[in-house]
N, C-alpha and C positions, 0 to 999 in steps of 0.2 A: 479538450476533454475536461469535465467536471471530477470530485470528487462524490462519490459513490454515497458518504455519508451526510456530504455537507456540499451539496446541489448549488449553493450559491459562490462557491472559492474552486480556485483553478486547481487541478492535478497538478500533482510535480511527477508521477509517474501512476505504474502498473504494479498492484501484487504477482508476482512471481507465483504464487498458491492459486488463487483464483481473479488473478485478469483484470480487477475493478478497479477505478481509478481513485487516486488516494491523493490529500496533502498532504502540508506539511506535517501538522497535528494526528493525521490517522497513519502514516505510515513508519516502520521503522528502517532506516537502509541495517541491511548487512554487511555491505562491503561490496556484495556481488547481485545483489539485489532489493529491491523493496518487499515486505510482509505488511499487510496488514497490521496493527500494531495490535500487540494482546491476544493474536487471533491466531495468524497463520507463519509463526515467526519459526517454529520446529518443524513444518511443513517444507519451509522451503530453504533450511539450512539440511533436510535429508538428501 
């Protein structure tokens, strides 16, 4: 799986909010999951 925003670098996971696959750079962990970074970070700490 690709990163969602950057087509060319590998995922390192899944937004927990909405499903897209993210690297290092776009995503944030939470501990219990990946967000989106900037995006979907209170989505998926509710």
């Amino acid at each position: 799986m690709h990163c969602f925003n950057h087509p060319d670098r590998m995922a390192v996971g899944s937004c927990k909010g909405c499903c897209k696959g993210l690297c290092v750079e776009c995503a944030t962990d939470l501990g219990h999951g990946l967000a989106c970074k900037d995006r979907h970070e209170s989505m998926v700490e509710s």
